[in-house]
N, CA and C of each residue as an Amber inpcrd file, in Angstrom:
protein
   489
  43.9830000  11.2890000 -12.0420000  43.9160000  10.0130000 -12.7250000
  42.4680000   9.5340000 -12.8120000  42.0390000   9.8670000 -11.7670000
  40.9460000   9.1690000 -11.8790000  39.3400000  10.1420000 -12.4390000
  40.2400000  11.5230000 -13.0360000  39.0470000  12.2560000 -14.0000000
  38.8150000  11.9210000 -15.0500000  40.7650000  11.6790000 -15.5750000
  40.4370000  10.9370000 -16.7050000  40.5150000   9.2050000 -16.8690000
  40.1260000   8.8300000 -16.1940000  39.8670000   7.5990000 -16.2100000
  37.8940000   7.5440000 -16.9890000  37.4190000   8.3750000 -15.7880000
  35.9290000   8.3260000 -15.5310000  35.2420000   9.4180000 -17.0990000
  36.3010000  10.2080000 -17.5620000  36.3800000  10.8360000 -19.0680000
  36.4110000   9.7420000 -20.3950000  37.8580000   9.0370000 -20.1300000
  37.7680000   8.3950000 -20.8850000  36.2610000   7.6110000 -20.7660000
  35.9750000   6.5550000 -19.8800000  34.6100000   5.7200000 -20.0490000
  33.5900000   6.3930000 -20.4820000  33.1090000   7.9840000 -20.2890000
  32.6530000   8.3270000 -20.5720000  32.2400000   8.9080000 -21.9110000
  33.3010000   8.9690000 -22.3690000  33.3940000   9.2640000 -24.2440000
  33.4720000   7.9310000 -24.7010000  33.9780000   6.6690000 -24.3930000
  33.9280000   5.2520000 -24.7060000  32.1740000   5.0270000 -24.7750000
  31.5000000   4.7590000 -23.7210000  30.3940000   4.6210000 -23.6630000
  29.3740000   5.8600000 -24.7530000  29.9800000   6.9220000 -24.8630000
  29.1050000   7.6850000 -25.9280000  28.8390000   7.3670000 -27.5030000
  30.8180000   6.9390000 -27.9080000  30.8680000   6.4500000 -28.8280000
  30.0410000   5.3560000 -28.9820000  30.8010000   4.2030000 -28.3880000
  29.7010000   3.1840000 -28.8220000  28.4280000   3.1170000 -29.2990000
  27.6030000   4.0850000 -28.8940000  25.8740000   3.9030000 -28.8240000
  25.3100000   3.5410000 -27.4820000  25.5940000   3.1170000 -26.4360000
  25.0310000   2.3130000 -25.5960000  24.1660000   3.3950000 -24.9050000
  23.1790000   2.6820000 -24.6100000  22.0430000   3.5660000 -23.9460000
  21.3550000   2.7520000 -22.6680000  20.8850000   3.8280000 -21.7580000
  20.0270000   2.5760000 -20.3690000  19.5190000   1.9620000 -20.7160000
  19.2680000   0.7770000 -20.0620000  18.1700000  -0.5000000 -20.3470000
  16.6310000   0.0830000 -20.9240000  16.1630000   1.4850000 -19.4890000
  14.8980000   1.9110000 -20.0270000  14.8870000   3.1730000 -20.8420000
  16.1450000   2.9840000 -21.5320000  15.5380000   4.3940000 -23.0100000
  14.4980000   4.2440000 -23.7890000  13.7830000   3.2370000 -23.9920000
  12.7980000   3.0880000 -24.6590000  11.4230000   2.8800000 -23.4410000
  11.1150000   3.1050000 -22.2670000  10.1370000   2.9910000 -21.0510000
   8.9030000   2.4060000 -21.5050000   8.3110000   3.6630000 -22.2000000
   6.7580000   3.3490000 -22.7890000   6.8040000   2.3820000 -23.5680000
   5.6180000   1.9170000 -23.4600000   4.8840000   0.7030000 -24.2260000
   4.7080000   0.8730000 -25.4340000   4.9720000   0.0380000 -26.3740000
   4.4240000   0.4490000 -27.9100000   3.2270000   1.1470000 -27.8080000
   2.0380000   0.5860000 -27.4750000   0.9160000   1.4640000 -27.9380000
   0.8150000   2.2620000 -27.1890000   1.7620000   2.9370000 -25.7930000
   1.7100000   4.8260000 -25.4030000   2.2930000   5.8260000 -26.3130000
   3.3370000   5.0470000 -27.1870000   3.6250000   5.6390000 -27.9330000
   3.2570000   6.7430000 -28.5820000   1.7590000   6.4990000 -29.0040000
   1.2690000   7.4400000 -30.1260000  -0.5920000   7.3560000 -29.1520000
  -0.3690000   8.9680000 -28.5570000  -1.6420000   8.7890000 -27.3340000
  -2.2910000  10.0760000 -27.6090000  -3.9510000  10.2920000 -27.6430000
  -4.3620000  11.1750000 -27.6510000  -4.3150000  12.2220000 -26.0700000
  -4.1680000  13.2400000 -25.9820000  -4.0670000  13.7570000 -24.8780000
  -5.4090000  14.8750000 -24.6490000  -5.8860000  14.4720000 -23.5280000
  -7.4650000  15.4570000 -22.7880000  -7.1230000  16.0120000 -21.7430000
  -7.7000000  17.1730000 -21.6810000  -7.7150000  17.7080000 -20.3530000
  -9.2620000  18.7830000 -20.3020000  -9.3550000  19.1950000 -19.4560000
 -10.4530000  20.2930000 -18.9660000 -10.2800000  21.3920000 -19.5200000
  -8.7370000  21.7680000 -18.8070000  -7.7910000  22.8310000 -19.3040000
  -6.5940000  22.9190000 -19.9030000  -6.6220000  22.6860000 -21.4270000
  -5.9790000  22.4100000 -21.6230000  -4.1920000  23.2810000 -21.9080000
  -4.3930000  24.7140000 -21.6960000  -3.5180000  25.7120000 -21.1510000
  -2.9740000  25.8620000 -19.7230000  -3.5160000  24.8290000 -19.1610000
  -3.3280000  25.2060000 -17.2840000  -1.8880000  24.5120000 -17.6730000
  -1.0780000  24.9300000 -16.4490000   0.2630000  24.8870000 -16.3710000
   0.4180000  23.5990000 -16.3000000  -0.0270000  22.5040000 -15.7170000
   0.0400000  21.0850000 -15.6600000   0.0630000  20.4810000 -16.9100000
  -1.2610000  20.9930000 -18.1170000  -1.3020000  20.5130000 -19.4510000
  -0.2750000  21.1110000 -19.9410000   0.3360000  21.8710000 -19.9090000
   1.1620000  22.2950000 -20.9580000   2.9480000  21.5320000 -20.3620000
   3.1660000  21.2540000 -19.3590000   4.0010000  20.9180000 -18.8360000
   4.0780000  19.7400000 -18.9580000   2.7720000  18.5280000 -18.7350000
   2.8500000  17.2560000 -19.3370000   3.1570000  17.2180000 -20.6740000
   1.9130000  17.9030000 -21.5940000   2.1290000  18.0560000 -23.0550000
   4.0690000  17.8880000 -23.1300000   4.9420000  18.9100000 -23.2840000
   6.2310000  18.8970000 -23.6000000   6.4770000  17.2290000 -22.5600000
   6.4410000  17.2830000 -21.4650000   7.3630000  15.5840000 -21.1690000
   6.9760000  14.8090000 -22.0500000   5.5370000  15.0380000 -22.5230000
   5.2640000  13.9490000 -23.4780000   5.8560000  13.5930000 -24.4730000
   6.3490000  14.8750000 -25.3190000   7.0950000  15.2860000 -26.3880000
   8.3310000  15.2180000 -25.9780000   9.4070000  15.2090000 -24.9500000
  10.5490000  14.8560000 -24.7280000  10.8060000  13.2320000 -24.7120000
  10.0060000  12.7870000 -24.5700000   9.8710000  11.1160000 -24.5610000
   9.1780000  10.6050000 -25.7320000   9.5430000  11.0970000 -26.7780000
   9.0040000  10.6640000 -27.9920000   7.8090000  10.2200000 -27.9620000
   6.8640000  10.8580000 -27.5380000   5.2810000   9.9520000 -27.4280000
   4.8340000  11.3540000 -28.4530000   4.1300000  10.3560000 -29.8330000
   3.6960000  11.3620000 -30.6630000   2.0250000  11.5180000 -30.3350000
   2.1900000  12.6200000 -29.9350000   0.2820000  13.5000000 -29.9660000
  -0.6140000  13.4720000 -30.9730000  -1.8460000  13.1010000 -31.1160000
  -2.5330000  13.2610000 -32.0300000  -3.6560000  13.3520000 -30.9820000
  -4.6140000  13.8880000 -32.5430000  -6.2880000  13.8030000 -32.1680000
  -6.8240000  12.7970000 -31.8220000  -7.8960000  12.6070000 -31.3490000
  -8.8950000  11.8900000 -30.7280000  -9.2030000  11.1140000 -31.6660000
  -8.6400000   9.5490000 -31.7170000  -9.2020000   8.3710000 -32.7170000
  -9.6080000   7.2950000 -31.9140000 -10.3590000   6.5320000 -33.0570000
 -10.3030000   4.8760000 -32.6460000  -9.3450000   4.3330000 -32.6450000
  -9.2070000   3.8300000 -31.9980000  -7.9460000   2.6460000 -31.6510000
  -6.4930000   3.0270000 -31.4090000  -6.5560000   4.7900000 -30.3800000
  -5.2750000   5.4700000 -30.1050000  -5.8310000   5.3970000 -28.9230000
  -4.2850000   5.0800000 -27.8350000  -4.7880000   5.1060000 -26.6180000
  -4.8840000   6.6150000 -26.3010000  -5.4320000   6.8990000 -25.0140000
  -5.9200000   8.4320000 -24.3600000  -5.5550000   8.8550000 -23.2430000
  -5.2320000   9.5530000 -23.1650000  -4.4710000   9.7700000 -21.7570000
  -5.3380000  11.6570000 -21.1940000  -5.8890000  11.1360000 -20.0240000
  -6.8850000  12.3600000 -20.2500000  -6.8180000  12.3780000 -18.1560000
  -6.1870000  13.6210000 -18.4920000  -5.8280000  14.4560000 -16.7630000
  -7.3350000  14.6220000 -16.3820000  -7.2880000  13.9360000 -15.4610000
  -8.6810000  13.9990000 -14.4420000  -8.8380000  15.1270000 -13.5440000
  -7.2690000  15.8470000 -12.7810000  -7.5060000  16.9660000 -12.1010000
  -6.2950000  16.8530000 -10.9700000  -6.2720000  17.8320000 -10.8110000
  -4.7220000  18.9120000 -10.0340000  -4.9530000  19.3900000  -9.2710000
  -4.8210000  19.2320000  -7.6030000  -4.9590000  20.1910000  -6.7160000
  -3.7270000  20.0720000  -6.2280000  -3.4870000  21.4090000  -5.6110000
  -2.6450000  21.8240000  -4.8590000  -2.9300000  22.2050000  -3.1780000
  -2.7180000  22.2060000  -1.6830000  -2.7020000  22.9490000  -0.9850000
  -1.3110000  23.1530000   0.1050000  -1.7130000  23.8220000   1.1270000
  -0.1650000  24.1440000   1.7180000  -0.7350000  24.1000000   3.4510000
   0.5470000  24.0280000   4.0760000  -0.3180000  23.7490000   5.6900000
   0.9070000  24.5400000   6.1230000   0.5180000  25.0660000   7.3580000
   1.7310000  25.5540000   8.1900000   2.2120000  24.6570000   9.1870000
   3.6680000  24.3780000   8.8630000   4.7120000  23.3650000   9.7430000
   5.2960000  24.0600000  10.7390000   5.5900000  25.4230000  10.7050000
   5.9840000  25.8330000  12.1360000   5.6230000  27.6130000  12.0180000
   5.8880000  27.8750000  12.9480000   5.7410000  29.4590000  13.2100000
   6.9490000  30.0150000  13.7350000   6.8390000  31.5890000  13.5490000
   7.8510000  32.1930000  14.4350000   7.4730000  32.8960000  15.9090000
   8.5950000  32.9990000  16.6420000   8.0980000  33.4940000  17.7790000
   6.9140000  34.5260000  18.0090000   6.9890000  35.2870000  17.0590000
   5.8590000  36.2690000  17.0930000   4.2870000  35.2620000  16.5060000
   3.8050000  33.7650000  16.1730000   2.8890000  33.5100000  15.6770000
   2.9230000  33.7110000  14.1260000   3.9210000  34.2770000  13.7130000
   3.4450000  34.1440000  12.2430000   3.9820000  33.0470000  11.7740000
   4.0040000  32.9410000  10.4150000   3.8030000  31.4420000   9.3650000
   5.7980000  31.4890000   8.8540000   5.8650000  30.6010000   9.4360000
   7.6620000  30.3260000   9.2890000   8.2490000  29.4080000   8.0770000
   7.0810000  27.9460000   8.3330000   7.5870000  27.2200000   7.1020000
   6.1990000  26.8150000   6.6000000   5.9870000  26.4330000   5.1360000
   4.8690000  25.6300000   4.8210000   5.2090000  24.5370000   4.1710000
   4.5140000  23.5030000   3.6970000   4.2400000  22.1650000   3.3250000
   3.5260000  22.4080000   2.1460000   3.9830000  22.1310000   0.6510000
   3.5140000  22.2050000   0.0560000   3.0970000  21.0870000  -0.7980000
   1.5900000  20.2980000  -1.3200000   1.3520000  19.1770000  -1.8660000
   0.2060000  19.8640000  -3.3450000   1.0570000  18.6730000  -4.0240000
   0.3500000  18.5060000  -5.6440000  -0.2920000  17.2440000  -5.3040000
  -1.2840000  17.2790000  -5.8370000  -2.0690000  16.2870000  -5.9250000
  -2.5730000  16.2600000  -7.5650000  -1.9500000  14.5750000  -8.4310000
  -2.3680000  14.7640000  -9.6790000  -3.1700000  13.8360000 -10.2630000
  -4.5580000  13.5840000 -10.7310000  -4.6970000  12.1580000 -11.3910000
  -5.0360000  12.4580000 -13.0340000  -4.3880000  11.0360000 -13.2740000
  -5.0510000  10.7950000 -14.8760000  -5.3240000   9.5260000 -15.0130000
  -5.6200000   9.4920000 -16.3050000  -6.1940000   7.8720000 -17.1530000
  -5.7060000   7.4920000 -18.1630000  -5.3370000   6.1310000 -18.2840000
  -4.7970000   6.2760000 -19.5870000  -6.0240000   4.9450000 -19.9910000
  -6.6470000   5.7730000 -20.9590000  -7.5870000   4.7410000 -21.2150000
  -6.5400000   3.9960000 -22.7340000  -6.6020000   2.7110000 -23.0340000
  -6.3450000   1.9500000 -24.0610000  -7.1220000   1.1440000 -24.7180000
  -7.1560000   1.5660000 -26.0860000  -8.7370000   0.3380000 -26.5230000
  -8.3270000  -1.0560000 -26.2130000  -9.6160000  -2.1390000 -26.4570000
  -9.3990000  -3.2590000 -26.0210000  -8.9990000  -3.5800000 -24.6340000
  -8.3020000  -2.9110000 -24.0770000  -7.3890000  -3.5270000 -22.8000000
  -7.8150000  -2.5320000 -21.3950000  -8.9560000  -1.2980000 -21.5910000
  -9.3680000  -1.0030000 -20.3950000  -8.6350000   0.2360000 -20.2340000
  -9.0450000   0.8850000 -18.9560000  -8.7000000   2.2930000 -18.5550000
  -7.6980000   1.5260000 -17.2790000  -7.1770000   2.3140000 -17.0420000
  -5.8160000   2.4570000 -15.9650000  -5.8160000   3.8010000 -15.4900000
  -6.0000000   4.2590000 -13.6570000  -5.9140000   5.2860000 -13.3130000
  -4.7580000   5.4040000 -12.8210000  -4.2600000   6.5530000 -12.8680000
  -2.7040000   6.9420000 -12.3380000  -3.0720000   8.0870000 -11.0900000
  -2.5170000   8.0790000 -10.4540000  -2.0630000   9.1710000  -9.5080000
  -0.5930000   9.3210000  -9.0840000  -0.3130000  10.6340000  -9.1010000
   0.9900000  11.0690000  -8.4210000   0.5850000  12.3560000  -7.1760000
   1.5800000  12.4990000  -6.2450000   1.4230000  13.6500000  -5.4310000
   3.1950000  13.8220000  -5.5720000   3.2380000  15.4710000  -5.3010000
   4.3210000  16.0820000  -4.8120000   4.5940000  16.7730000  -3.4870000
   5.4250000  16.5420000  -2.9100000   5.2960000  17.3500000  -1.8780000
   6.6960000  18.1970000  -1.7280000   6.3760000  19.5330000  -1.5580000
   8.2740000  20.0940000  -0.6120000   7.4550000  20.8640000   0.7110000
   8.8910000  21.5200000   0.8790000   8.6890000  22.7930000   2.1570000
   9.0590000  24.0310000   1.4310000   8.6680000  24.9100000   2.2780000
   8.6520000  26.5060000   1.3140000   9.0780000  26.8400000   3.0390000
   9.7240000  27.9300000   2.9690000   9.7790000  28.7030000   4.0940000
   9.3650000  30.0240000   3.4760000   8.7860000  30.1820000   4.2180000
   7.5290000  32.2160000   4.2040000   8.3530000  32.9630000   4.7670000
   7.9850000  34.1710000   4.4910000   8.4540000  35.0770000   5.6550000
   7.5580000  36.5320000   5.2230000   6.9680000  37.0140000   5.4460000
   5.8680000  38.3010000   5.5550000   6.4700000  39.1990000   5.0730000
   7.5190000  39.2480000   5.7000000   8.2550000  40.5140000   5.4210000
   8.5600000  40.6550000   3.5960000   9.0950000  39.3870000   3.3980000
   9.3130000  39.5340000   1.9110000   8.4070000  39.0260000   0.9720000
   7.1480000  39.3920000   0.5600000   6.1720000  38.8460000   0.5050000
   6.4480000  38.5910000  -1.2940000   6.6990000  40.2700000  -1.8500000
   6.9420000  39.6160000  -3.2410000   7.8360000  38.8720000  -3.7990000
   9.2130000  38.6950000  -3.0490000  10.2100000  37.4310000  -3.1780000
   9.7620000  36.5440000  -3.3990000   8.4570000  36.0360000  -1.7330000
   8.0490000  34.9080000  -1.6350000   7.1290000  33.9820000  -2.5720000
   6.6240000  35.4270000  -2.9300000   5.9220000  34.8170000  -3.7260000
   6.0430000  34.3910000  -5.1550000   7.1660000  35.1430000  -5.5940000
   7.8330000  34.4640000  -6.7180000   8.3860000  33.1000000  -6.8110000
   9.1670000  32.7510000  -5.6180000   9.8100000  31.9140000  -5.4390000
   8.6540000  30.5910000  -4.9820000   7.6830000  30.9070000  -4.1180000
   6.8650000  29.9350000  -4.5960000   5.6470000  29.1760000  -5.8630000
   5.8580000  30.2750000  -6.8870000   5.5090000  30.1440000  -8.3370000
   6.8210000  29.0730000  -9.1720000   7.8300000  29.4990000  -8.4460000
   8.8580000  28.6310000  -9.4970000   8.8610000  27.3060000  -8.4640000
   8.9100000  26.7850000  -7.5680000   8.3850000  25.6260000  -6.5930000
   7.2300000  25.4460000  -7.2170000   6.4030000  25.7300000  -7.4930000
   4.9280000  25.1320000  -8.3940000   5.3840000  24.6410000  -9.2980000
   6.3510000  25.2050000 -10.0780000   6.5320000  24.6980000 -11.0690000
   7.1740000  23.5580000 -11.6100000   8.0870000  23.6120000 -10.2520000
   8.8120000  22.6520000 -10.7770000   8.6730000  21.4890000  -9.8250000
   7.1220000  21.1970000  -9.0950000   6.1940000  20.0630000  -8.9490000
   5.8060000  19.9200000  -9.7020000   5.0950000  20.9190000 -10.8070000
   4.4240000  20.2000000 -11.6850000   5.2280000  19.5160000 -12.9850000
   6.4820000  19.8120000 -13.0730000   7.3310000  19.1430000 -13.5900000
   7.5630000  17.7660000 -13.1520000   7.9870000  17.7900000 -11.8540000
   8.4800000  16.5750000 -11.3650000   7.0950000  15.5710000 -11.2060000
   5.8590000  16.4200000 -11.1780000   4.4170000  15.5000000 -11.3350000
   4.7320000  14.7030000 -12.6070000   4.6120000  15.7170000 -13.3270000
   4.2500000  14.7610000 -15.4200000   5.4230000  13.8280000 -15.6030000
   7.0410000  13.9590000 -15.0300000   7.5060000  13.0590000 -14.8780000
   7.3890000  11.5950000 -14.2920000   6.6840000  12.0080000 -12.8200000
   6.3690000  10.5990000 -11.7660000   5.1660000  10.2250000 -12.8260000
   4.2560000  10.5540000 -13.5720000   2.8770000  10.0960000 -14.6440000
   3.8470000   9.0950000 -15.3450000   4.5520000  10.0920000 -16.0330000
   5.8970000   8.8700000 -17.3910000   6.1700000   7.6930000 -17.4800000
   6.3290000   7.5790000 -15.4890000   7.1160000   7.0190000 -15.0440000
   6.0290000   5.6560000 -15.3640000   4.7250000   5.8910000 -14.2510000
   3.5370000   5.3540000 -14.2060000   3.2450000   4.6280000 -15.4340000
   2.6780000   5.5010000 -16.4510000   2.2810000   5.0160000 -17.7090000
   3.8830000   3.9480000 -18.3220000   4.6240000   3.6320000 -18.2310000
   6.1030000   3.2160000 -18.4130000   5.5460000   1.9970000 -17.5910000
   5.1810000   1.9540000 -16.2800000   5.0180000   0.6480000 -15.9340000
   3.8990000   0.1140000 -15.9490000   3.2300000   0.5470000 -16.2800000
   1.3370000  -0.0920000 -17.9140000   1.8980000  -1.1490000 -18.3780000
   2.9320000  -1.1990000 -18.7060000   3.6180000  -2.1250000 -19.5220000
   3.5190000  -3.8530000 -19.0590000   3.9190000  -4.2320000 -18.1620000
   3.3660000  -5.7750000 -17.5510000   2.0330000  -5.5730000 -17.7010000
   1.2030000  -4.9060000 -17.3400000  -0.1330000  -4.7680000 -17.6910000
  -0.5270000  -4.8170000 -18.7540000   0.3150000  -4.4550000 -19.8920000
  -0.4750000  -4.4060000 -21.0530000  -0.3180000  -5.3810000 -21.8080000
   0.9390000  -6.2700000 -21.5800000   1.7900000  -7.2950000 -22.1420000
   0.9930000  -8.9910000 -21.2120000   0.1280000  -8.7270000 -20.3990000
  -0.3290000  -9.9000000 -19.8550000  -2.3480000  -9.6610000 -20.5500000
  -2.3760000  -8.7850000 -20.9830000  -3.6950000  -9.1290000 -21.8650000
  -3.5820000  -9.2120000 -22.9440000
């Protein structure tokens, strides 16, 4: 009863149209943002680039009077959280570290930062597993980075609406 209860509301609510309060997040003028980077192929740019583009924020070139949103820089490192009896490396700690800017004419630059953090567990023995598996954990920090940015630039908004 209660699958299709939570079915029905769920095709009710589709029909209608109704959408979250923040389907629309960004600010009118993030809307339409030039995007910079150093590198602009590194896995971070290209991974923001598309969130950008999943959130309807249209890309263009470098103008007057388009705001800019320009990645300042990405580090990553890892620490060892425990060992195994023999001294080797058991679990690690892994952190993204991300900043950008969203500069806006008239109204000033705004710096953003996000960090990510998980755990990875190692193990020596399986080194090329490991190391695959911590390429797709990169990745999908740096996903969940350009998201927590979205999020950021999304709340610009009291900020931009009080100048």
């Amino acid at each position: 009863m209660l699958k299709k209860l939570s079915l029905l509301l769920i095709l009710f609510l589709t029909a209608c149209g109704w959408h979250f309060k923040n389907g629309e997040q960004l600010p009118p003028e993030l809307r339409t943002l030039s995007f910079e980077s150093a590198d602009q192929y590194s896995e971070m740019s290209r991974i923001l680039r598309n969130q950008l583009l999943l959130n309807d924020v249209k890309i263009v070139d470098r103008q007057a009077g388009v705001a800019k949103l320009r990645l300042v820089g990405t580090s990553s490192e890892s620490r060892v959280v425990s060992v195994f009896k023999q001294a080797r490396e058991a679990e690690k700690s892994l952190a993204l570290h991300v900043q950008a800017i969203v500069d806006m004419p008239n109204k000033g630059a705004y710096p953003l930062e996000v960090s990510v953090y998980r755990s990875f567990f190692d193990d020596s023995r399986a080194a090329l597993a490991k190391s695959a598996e911590r390429e797709m954990i990169m990745k999908d920090m740096y996903q969940q980075a350009a998201q927590q940015l979205i999020i950021k630039m999304a709340g610009l908004q009291k900020a931009v609406s009080n100048q």
